[in-house]
C-alpha positions as CSV (number, residue, x, y, z in Angstrom):
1,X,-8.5,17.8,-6.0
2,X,-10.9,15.9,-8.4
3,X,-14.1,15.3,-7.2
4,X,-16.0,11.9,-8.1
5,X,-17.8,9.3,-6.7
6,X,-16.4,6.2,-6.0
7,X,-19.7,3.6,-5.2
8,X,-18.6,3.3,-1.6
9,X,-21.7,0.9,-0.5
10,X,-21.7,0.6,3.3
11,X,-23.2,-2.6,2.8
12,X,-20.2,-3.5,0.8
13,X,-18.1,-2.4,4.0
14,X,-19.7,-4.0,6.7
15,X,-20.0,-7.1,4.5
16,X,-16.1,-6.9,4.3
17,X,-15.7,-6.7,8.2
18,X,-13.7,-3.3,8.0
19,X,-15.8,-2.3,10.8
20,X,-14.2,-4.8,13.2
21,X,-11.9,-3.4,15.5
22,X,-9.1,-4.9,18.4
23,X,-10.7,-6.4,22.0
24,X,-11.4,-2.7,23.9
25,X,-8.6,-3.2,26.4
26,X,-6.2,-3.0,23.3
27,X,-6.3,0.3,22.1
28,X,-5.2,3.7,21.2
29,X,-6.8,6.6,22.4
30,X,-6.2,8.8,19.6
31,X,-8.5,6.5,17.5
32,X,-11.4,8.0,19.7
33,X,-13.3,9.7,17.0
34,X,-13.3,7.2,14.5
35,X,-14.7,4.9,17.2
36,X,-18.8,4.3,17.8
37,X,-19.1,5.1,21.1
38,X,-19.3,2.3,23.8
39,X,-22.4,3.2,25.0
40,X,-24.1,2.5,21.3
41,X,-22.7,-0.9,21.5
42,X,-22.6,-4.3,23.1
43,X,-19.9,-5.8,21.6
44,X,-16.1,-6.4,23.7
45,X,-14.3,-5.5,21.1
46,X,-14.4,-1.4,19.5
47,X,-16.3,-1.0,16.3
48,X,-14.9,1.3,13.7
49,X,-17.3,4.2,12.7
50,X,-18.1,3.0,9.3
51,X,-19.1,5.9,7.9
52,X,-16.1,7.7,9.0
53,X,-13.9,4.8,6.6
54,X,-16.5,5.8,3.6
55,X,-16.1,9.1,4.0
56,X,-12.1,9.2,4.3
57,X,-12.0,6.3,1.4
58,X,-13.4,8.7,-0.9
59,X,-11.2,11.5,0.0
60,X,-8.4,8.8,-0.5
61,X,-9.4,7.8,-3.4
62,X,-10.2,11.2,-5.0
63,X,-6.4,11.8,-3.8
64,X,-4.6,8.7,-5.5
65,X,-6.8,9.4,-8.7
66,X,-5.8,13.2,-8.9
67,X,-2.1,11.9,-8.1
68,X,-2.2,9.2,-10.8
69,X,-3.7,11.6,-13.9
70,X,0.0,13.7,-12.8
71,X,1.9,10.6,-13.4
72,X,2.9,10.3,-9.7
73,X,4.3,6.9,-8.7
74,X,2.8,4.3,-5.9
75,X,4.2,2.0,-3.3
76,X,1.9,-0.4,-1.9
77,X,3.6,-1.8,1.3
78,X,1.7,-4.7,3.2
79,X,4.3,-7.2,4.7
80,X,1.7,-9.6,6.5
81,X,1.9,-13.6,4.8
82,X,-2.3,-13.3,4.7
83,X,-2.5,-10.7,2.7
84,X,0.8,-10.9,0.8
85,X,-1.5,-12.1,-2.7
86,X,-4.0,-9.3,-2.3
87,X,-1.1,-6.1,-2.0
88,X,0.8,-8.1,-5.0
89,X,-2.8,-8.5,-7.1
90,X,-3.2,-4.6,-5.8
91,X,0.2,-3.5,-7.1
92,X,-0.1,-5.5,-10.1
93,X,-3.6,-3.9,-11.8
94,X,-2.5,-0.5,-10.6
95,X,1.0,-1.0,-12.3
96,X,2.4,0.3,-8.9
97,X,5.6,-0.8,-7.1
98,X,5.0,-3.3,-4.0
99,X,6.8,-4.5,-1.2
100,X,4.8,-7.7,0.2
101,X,7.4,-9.8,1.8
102,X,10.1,-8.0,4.0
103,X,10.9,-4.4,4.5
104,X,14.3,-4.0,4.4
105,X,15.7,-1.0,6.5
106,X,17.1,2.1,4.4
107,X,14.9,1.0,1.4
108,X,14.3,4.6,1.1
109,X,15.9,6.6,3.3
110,X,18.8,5.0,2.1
111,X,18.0,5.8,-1.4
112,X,21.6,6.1,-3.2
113,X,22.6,2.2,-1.7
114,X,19.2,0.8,-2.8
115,X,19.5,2.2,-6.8
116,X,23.2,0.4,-6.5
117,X,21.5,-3.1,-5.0
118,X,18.7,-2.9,-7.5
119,X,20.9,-2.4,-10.4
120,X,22.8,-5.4,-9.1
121,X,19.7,-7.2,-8.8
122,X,18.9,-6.1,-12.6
123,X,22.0,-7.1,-14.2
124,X,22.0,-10.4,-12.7
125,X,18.6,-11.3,-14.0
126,X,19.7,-10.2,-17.6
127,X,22.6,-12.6,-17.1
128,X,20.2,-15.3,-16.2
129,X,17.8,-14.7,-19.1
130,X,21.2,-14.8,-21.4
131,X,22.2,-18.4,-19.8
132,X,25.2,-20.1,-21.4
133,X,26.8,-20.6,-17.7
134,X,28.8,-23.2,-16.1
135,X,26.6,-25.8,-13.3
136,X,28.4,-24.4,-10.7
137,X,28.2,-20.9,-11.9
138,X,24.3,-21.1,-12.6
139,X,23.9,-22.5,-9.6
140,X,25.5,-19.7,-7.5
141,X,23.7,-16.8,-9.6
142,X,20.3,-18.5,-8.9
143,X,21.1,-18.5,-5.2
144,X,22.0,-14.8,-5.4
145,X,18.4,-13.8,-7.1
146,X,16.5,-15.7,-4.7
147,X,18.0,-14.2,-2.0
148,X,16.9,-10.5,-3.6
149,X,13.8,-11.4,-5.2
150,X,12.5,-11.9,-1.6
151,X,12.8,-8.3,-0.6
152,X,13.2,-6.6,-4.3
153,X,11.0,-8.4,-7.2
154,X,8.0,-5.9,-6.1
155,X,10.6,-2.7,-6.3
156,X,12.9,-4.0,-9.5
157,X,11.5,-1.4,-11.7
158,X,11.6,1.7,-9.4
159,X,13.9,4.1,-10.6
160,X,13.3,7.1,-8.2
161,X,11.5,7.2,-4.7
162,X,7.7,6.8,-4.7
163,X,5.5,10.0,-4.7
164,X,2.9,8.3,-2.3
165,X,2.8,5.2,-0.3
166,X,0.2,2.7,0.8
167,X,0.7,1.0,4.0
168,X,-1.8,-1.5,5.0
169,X,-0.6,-2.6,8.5
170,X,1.0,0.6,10.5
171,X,1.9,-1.6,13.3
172,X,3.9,-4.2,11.1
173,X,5.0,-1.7,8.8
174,X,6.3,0.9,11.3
175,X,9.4,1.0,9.6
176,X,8.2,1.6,6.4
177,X,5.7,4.6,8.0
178,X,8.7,6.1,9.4
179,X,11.2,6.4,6.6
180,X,8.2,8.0,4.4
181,X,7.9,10.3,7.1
182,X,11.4,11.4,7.8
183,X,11.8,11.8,3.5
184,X,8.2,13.7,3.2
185,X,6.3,10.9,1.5
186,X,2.8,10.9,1.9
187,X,1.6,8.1,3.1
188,X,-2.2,6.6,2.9
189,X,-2.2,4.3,6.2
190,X,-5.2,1.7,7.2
191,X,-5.7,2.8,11.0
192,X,-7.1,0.1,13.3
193,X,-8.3,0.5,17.0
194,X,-4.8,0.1,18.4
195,X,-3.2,2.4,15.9
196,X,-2.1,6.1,16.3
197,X,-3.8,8.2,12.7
198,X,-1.2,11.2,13.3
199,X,1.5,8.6,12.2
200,X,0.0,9.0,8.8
201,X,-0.4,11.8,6.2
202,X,-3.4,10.4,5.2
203,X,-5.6,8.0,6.9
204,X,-8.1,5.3,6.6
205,X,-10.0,3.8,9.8
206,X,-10.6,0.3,8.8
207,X,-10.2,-3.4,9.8
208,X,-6.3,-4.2,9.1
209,X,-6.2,-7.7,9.9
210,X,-8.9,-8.8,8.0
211,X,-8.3,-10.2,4.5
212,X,-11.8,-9.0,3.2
213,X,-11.5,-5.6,4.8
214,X,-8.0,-5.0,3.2
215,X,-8.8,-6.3,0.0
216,X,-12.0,-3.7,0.0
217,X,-9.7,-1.0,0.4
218,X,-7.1,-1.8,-2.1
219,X,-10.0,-2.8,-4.7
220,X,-11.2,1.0,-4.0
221,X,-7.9,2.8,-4.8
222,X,-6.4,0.8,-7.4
223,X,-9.9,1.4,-9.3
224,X,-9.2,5.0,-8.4
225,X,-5.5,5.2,-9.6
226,X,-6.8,3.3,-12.8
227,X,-9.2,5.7,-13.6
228,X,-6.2,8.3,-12.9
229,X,-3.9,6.9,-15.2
230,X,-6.5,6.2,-18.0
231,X,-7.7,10.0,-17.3
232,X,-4.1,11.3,-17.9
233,X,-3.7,8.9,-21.5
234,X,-7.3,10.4,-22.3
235,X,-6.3,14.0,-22.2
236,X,-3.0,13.6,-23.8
237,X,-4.5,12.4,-26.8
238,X,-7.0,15.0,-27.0
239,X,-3.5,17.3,-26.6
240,X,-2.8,15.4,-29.8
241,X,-5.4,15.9,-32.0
């Protein structure tokens, strides 16, 4: 696995609130050691051990970079309204797939239905782009693409299942955590005070309710996968020449 450093500033992630953690009372225990103990603190609510999230965002990101110079593909999944913009900003600069809206169930586990809905979903843009409908018939075709656009614009271009994905809220996203799991996907998870980290293959204890805290995190990785990608172009053009 590539080693490089990332500029992880724990000014930077303090000053983004990714510390902040759920009221003590609402907890999970297995989120013990990324905790600052109670004693060192005043504060009702737990505080995530901020050097703990620089630590395992660098191994994150050193993991998506190393992924992205193979070519591997990315699923950012993030189905909360607050931070719908920042996962579809995210997806869009790392040229990664998204799901920001609704996560529909089977979308991967049910791999073979969802390739059959998406090429539905292709065809009937192509026949929207090519116009020369009726009213009536325009009408009804624009009703059936909002009605997938809502769960399948992020995913139109996905052509096999993802080789890692990104889940920003495990709680919300539960279902999304658990398919990846039962087909073998890794899965790079944000892990708040009331979440449980063995859910994930990979995890990152920070602040998931936060709009700053998650849009620190994504702005780490998708540099990461960037720099991947751009590492992978570099070295087959050397190849070239």
């Amino acid at each position: 696995m590539a080693k490089r450093d990332w500029n992880i500033n724990v000014d930077e992630i303090l000053e983004a609130s990714v510390h902040f953690g759920h009221k003590m009372k609402k907890w999970n225990p297995k989120m013990e050691p990324y905790i600052i103990p109670k004693c060192l603190t005043r504060s009702r609510s737990h505080l995530i051990n901020f050097v703990k999230t620089a630590q395992y965002l660098s191994e994150a990101c050193d993991l998506v970079f190393t992924a992205a110079r193979c070519n591997e593909e990315f699923l950012i999944v993030g189905t909360n309204k607050k931070v719908a913009d920042s996962v579809f900003e995210a997806a869009i600069r790392a040229q990664c797939h998204y799901v920001n809206d609704k996560w529909f169930s089977g979308l991967l586990t049910n791999w073979s239905t969802t390739k059959i809905i998406l090429s539905k979903f292709r065809k009937l843009r192509i026949k929207e782009k090519i116009g020369g409908l009726k009213p009536r018939d325009a009408s009804i075709l624009k009703r059936q693409l909002r009605h997938f656009e809502r769960a399948l614009e992020g995913i139109k271009y996905m052509r096999r299942l993802p080789d890692f994905v990104i889940i920003i809220d495990q709680q919300k996203n539960y279902t999304a955590l658990r398919e990846c799991k039962i087909l073998g996907i890794p899965t790079i998870s944000l892990i708040d005070t009331n979440s449980d980290p063995d859910l994930a293959f990979f995890p990152i204890p920070a602040n998931d309710d936060s709009r700053p805290s998650i849009k620190f995190i994504l702005n780490k990785l998708v540099f990461a996968i960037r720099e991947g990608r751009l590492d992978a172009i570099e070295k087959k053009i050397k190849r070239t020449y």
